[in-house]
C-alpha positions as a Markdown table, in Angstrom:
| # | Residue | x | y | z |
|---|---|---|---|---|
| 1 | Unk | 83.9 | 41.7 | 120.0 |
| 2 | Unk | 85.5 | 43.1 | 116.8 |
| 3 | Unk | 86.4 | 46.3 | 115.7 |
| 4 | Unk | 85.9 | 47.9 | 112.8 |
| 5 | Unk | 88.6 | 51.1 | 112.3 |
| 6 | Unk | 88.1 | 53.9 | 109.3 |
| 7 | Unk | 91.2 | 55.8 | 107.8 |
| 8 | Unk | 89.5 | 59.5 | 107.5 |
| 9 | Unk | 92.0 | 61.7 | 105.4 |
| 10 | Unk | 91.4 | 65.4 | 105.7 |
| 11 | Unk | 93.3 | 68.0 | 103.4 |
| 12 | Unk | 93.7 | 70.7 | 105.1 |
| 13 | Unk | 93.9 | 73.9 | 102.8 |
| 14 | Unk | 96.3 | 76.8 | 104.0 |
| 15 | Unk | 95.7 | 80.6 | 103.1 |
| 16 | Unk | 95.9 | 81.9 | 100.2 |
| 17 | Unk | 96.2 | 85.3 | 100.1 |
| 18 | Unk | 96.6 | 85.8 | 96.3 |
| 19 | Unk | 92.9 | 86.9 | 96.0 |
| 20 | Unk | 90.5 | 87.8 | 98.5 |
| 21 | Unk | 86.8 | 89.5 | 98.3 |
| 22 | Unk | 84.6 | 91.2 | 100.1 |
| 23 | Unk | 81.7 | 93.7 | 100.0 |
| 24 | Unk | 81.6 | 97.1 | 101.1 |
| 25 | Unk | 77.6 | 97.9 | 101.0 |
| 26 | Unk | 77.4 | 97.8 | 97.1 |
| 27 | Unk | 81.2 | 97.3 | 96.2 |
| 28 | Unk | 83.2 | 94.3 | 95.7 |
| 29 | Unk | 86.6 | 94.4 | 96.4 |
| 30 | Unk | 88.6 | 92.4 | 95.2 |
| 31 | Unk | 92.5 | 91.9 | 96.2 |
| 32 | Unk | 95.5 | 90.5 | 93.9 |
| 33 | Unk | 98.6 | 90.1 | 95.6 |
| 34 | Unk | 99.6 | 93.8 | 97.0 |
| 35 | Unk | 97.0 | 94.8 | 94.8 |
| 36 | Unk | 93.1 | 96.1 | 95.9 |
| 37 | Unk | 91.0 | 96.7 | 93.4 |
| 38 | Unk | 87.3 | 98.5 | 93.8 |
| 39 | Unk | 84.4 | 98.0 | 91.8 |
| 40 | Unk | 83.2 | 101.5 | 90.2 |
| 41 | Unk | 80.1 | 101.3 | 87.8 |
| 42 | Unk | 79.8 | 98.2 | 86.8 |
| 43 | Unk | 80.7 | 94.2 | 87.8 |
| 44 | Unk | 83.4 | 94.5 | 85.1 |
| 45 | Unk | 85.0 | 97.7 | 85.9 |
| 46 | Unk | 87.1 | 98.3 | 88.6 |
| 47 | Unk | 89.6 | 100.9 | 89.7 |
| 48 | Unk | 93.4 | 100.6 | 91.9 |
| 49 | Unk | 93.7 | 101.5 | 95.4 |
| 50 | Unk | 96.9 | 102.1 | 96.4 |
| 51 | Unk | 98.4 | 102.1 | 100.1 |
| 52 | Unk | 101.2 | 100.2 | 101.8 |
| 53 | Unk | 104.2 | 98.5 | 100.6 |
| 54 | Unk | 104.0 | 96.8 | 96.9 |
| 55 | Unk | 106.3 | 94.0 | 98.2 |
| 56 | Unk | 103.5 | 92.5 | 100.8 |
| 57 | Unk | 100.6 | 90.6 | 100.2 |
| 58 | Unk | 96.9 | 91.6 | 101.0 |
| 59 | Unk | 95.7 | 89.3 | 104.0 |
| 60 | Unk | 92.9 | 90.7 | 105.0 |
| 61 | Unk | 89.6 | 92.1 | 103.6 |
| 62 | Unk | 87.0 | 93.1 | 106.4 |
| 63 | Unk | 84.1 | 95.9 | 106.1 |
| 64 | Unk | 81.9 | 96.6 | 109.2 |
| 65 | Unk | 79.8 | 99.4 | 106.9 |
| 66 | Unk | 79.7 | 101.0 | 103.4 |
| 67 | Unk | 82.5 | 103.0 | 104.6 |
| 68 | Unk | 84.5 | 101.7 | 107.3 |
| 69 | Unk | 86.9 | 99.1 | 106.7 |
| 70 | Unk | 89.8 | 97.1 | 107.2 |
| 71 | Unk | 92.7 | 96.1 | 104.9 |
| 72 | Unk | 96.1 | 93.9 | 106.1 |
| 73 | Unk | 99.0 | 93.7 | 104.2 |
| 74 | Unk | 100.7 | 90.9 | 106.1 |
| 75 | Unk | 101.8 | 92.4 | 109.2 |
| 76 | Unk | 100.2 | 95.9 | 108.8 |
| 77 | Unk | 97.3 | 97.1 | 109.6 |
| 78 | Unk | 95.3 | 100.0 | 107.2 |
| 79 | Unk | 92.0 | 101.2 | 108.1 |
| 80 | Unk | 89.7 | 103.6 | 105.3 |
| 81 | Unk | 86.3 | 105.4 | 106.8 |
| 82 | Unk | 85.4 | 107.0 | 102.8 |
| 83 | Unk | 84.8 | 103.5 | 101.6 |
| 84 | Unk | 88.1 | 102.4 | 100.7 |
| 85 | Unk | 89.5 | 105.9 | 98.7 |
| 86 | Unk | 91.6 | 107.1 | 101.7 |
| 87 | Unk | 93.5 | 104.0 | 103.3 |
| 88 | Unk | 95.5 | 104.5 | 107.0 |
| 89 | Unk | 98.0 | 102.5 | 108.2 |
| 90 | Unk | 97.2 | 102.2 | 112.1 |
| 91 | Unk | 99.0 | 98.6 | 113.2 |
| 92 | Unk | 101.7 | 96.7 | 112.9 |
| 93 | Unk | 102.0 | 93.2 | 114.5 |
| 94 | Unk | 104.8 | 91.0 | 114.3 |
| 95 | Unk | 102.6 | 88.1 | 112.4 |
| 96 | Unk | 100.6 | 88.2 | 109.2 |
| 97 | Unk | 97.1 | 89.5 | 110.2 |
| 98 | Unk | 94.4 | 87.4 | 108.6 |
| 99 | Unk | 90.6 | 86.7 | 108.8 |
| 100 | Unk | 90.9 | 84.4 | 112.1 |
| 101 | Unk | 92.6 | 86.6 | 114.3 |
| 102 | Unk | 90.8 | 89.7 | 113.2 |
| 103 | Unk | 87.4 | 91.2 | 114.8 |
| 104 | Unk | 85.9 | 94.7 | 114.4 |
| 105 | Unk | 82.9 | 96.6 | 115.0 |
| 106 | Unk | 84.4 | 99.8 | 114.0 |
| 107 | Unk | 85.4 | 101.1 | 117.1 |
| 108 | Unk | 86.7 | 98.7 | 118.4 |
| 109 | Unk | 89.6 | 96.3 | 117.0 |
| 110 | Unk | 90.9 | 93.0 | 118.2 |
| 111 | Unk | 93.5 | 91.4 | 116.7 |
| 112 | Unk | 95.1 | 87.8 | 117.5 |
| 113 | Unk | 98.8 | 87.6 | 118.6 |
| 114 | Unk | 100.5 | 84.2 | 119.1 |
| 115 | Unk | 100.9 | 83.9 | 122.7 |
| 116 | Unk | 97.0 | 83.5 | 124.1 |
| 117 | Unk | 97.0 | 87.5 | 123.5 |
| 118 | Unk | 95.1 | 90.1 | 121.9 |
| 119 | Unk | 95.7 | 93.2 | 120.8 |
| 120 | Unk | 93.0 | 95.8 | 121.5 |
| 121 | Unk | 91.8 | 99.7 | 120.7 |
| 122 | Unk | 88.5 | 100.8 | 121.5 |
| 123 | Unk | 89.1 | 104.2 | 119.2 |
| 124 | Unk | 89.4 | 102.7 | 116.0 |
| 125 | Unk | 93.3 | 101.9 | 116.0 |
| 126 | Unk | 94.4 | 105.2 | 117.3 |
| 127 | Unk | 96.3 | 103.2 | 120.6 |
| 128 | Unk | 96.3 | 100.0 | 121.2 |
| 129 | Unk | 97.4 | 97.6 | 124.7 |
| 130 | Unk | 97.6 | 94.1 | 125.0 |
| 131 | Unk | 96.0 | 91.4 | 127.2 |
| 132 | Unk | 96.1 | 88.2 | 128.0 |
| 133 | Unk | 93.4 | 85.5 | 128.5 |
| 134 | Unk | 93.7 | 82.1 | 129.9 |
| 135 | Unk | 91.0 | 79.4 | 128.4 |
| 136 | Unk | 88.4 | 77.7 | 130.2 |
| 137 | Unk | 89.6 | 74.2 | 128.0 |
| 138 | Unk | 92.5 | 71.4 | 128.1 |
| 139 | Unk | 92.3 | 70.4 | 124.7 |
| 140 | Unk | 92.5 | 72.7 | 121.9 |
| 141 | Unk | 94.7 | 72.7 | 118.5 |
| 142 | Unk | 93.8 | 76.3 | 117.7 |
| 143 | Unk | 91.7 | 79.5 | 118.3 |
| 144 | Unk | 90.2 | 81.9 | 115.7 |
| 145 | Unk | 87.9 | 85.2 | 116.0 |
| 146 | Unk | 83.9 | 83.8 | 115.8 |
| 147 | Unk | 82.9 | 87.1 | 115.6 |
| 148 | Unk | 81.6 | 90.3 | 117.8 |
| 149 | Unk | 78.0 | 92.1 | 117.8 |
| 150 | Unk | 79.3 | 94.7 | 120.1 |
| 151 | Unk | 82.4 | 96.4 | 122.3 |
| 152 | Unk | 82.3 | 93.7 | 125.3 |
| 153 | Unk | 81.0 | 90.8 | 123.4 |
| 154 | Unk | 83.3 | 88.6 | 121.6 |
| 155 | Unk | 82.8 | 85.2 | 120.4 |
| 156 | Unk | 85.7 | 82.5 | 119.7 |
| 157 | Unk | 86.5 | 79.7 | 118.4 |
| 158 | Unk | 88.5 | 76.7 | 119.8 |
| 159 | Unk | 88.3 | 73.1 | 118.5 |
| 160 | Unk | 89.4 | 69.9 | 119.4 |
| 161 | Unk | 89.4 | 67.2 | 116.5 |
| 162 | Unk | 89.6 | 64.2 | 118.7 |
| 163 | Unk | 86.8 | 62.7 | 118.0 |
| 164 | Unk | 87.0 | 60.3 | 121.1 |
| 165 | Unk | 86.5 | 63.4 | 123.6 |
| 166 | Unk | 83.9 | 65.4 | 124.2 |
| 167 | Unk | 84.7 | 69.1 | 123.3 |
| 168 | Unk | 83.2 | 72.2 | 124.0 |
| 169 | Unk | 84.8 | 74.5 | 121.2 |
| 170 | Unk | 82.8 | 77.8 | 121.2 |
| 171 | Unk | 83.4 | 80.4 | 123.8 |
| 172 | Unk | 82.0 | 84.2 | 124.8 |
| 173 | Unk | 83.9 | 86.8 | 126.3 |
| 174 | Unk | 81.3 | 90.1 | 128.3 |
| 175 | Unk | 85.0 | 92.0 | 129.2 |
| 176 | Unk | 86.9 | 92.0 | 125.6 |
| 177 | Unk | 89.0 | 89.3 | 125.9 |
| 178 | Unk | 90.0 | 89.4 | 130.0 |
| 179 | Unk | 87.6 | 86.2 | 130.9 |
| 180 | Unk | 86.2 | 83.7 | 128.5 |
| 181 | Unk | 83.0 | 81.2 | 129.4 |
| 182 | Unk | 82.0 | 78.3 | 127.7 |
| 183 | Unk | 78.7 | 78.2 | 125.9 |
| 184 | Unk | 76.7 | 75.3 | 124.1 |
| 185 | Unk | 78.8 | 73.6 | 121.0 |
| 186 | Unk | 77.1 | 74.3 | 117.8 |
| 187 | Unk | 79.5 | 71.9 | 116.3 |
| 188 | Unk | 82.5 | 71.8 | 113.6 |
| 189 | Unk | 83.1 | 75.5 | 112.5 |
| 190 | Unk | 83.5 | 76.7 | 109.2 |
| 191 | Unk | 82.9 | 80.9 | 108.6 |
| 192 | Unk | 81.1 | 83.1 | 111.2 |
| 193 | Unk | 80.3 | 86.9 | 111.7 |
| 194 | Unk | 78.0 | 89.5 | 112.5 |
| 195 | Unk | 76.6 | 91.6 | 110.3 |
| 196 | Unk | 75.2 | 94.2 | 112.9 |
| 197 | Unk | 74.7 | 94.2 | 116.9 |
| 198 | Unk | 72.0 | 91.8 | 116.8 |
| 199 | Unk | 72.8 | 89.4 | 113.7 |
| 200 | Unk | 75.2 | 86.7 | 113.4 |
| 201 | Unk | 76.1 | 83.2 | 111.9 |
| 202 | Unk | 78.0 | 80.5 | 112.7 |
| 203 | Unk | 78.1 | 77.3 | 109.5 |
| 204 | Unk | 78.9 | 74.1 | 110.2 |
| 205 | Unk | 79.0 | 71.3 | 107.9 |
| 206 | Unk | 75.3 | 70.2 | 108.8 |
| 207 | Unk | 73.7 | 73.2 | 110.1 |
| 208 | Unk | 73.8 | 76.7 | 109.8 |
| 209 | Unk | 72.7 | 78.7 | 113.4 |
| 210 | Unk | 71.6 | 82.0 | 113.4 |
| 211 | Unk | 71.2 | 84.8 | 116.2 |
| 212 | Unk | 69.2 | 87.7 | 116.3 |
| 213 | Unk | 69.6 | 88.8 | 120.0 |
| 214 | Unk | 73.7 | 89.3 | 119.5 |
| 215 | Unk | 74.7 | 85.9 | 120.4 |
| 216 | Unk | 72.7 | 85.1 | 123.7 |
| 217 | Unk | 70.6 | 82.4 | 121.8 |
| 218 | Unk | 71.4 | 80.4 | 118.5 |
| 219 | Unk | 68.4 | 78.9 | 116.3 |
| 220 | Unk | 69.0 | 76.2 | 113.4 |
| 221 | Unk | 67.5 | 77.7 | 110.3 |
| 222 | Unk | 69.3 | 75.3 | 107.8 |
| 223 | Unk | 69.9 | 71.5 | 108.2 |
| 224 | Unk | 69.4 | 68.1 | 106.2 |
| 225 | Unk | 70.3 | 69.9 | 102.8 |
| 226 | Unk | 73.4 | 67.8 | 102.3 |
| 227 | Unk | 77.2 | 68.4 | 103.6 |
| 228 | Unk | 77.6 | 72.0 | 103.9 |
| 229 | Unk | 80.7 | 74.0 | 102.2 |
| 230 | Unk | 81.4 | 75.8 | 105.5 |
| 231 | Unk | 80.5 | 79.0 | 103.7 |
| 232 | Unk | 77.7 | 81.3 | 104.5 |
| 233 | Unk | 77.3 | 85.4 | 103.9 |
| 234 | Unk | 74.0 | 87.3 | 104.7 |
| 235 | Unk | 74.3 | 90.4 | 103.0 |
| 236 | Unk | 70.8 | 91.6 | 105.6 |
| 237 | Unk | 69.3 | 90.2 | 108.7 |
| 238 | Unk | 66.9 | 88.2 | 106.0 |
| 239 | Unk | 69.1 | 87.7 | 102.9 |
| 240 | Unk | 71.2 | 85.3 | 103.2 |
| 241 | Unk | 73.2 | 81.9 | 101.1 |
| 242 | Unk | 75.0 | 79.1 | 102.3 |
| 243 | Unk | 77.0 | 76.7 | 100.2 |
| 244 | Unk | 76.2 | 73.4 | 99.8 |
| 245 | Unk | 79.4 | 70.7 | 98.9 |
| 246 | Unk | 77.8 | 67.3 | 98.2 |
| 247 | Unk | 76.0 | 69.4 | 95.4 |
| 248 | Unk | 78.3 | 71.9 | 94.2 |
| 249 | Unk | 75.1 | 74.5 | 95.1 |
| 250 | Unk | 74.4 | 77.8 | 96.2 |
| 251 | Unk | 71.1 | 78.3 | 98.7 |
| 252 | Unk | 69.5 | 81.3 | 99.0 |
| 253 | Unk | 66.7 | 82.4 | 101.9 |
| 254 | Unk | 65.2 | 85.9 | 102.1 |
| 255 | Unk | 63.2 | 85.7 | 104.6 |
| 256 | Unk | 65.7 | 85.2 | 107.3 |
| 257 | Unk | 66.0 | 81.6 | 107.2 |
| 258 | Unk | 62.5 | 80.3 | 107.0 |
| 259 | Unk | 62.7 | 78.8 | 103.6 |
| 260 | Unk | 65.6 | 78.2 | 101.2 |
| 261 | Unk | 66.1 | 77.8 | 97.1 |
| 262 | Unk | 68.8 | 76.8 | 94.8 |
| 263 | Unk | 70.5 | 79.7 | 93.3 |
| 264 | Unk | 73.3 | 78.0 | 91.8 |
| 265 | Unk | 75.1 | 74.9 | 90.8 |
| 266 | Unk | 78.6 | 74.8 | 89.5 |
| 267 | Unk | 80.9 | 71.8 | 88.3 |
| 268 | Unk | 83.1 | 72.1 | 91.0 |
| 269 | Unk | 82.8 | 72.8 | 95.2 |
| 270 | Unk | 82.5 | 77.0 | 96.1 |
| 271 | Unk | 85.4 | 77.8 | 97.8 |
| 272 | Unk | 85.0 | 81.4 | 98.2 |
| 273 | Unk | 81.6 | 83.8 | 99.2 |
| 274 | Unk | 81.0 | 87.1 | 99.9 |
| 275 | Unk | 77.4 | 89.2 | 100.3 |
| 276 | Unk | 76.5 | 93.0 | 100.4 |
| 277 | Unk | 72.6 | 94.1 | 100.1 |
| 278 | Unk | 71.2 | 92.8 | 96.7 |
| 279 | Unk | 74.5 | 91.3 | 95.6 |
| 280 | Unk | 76.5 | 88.1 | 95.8 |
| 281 | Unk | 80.0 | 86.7 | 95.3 |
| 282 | Unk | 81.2 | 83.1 | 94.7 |
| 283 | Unk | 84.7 | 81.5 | 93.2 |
| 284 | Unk | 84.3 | 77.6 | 92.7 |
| 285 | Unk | 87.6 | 75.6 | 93.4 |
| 286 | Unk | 89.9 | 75.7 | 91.1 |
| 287 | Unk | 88.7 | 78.8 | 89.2 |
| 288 | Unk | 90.0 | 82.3 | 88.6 |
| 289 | Unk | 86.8 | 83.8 | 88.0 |
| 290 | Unk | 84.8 | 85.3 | 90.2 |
| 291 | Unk | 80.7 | 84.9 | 89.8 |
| 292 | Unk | 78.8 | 88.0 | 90.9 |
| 293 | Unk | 75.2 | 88.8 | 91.0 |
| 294 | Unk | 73.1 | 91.8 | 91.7 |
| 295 | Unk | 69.9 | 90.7 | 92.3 |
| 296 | Unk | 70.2 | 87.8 | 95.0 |
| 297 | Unk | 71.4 | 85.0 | 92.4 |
| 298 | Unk | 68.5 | 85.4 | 90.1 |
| 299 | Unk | 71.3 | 86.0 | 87.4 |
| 300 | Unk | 75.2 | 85.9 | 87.2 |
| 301 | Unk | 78.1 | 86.8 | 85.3 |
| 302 | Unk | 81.8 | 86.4 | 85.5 |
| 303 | Unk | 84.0 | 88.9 | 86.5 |
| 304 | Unk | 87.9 | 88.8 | 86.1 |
| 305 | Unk | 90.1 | 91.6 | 86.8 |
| 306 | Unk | 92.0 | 92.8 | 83.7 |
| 307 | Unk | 95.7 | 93.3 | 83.8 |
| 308 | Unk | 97.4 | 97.0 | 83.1 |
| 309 | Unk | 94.5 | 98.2 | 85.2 |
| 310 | Unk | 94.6 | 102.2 | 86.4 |
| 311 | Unk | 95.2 | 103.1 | 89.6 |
| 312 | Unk | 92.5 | 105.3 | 91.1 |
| 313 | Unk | 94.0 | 108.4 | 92.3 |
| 314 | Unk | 93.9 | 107.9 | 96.0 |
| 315 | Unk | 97.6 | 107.7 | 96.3 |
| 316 | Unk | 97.9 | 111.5 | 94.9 |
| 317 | Unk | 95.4 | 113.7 | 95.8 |
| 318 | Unk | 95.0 | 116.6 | 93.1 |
| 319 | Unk | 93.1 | 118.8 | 94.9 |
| 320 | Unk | 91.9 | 119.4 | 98.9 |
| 321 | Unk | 89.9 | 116.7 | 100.4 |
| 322 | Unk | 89.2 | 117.0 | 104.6 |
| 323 | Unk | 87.1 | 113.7 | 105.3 |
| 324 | Unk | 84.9 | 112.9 | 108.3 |
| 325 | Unk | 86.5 | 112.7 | 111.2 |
| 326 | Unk | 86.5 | 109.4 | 113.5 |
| 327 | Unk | 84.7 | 108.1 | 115.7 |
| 328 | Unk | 81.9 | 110.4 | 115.6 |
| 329 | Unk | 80.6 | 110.8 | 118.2 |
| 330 | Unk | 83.7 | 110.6 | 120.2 |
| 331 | Unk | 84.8 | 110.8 | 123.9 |
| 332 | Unk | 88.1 | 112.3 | 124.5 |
| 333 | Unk | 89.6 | 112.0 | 121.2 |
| 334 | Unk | 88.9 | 111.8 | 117.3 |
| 335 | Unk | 91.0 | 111.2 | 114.1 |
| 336 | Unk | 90.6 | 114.0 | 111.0 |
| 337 | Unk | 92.0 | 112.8 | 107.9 |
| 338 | Unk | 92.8 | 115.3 | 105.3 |
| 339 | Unk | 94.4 | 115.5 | 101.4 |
| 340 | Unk | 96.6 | 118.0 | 99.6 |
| 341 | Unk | 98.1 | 118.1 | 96.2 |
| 342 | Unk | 101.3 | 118.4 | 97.5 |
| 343 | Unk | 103.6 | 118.9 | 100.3 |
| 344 | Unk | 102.7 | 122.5 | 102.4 |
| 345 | Unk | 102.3 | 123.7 | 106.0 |
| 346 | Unk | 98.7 | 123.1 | 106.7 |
| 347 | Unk | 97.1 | 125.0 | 109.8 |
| 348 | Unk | 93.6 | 123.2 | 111.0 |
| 349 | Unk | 91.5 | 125.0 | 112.9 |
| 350 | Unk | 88.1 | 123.2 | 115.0 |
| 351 | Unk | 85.1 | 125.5 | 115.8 |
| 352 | Unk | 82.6 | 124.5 | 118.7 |
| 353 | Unk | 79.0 | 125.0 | 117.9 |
| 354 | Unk | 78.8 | 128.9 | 118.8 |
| 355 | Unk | 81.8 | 129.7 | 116.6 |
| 356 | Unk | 84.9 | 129.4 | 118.8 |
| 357 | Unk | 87.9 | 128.0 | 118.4 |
């Protein structure tokens, strides 16, 4: 009996934080170094946010709503509830904070340490604790976030890339992180999330699997359409696009899976997606540029952030500005976040429905 042995080289790609994008409803945002830029009127005009140090790198980018959201500048932590005018440093961990080891529904915000730890706040980063969480597996080389449809529900990731042993890689958690329990494989992981308490995704470089039930059952809606980029983004519970690498193509489906078109082909492999409503985000490899379209691919343009750009006014508030306060509802306590022009004693006084303070 012979034996016939294959050399598979993988390049494995490391994070690059120099840009990152992501939709916020509508808005792309769009990071460059310390720098986070927001999308104003148009795909080519963008405004400066400014918040945290100008000497750390943006990480992350991730926006549960129009207006709630989540920015990391390595090791800290800002959160913005006005859609990204008003940012709020609540964290700082003692490692860079990125996509993997970040989950949110709002609310609620788990964050990966190093140690098989999480940290954890269920009021939208006021307080946090910790916990730790042994795995139901042997053999594992790492463990990322696969997303969360709700408070108790968490989904994650853990592969094992020998291909000689059978490996059970994704996992559910029903207590926030305290137990974990195996649940069926759905294969070599590339991006996952859900986009509300019932909708998520999980792409794999053969299939993409969606759920509408908040993770309890999984359903193949693409396969066979080549080797898959590992990039998917569903901007609704029916629009959504995956990537497509043996083609250098973008698919489209509107109708929640059921059938699929071309949207796109480039020269080169999409490295980089993002979705919000009507509108869609791609970078090939190797390309500055980002492509952005607002009607679901049907047309595209490129859009490159200008240099010597404005900073929005964020940073220095020229008049008052009391936001909404969060979460709403609440139990037990809420955040208010207010603006002045400048430094002053401010007095803040809460009413109850009949008028009392």
């Amino acid at each position: 009996m012979s034996y016939r042995f294959i050399s598979l080289f993988v390049i494995l790609t490391l994070p690059v934080y120099s840009q990152i994008f992501e939709f916020a409803g509508e808005k792309l945002f769009i990071s460059r170094e310390s720098d986070l830029f927001r999308q104003t009127s148009s795909p080519h005009q963008f405004e400066k946010l400014n918040f945290g140090p100008d000497n750390k790198n943006i990480s992350l980018l991730y926006f549960v709503s129009e207006s709630v959201g989540f920015a990391a500048k390595e090791n800290e932590l800002y959160r913005t509830t006005d859609g990204g005018s008003v940012w709020t440093k609540i964290f700082e961990s003692g490692n860079t904070i990125t996509a993997s080891g970040f989950v949110s529904d709002g609310a609620t915000i788990l964050i990966l340490s190093g140690n098989l730890s999480v940290y954890r706040s269920f009021n939208g980063g006021i307080s946090f604790d910790t916990v730790s969480f042994q795995l139901p597996l042997q053999n594992y080389n790492y463990i990322k976030f696969a997303g969360m449809p709700h408070a108790g529900k968490i989904f994650l990731y853990a592969p094992n890339f020998n291909p000689f042993a059978q490996s059970f890689n994704y996992l559910s958690s029903a207590d926030s992180c305290r137990s974990w329990q195996i649940i069926e494989s759905l294969g070599e992981k590339g991006v996952s999330k859900f986009i509300s308490a019932k909708h998520g995704f999980v792409t794999t470089m053969s299939r993409l699997w969606f759920s509408s039930n908040g993770g309890q059952n999984w359903n193949i809606i693409l396969q066979d359409a080549g080797v898959l980029s590992g990039l998917a983004a569903f901007g609704d519970s029916l629009t959504g696009y995956q990537g497509v690498w043996s083609v250098n193509s973008l698919l489209r489906t509107t109708n929640g899976g059921a059938s699929w078109d071309e949207v796109y082909r480039g020269n080169s492999g999409i490295d980089n997606l993002a979705a919000g409503k009507s509108n869609v985000a791609i970078r090939e490899t190797g390309s500055e540029a980002i492509k952005y379209s607002s009607d679901k691919g049907a047309t595209w343009t490129s859009v490159t952030l200008p240099s010597g750009i404005e900073s929005a006014d964020a940073e220095y508030p020229v008049s008052f500005r009391l936001l909404n306060n969060y979460p709403n509802p609440f139990n037990g306590s809420t955040q208010i976040t207010f603006t002045i022009p400048f430094e002053m004693e401010v007095v803040l006084k809460i009413y109850d429905p009949k008028g009392s303070i």
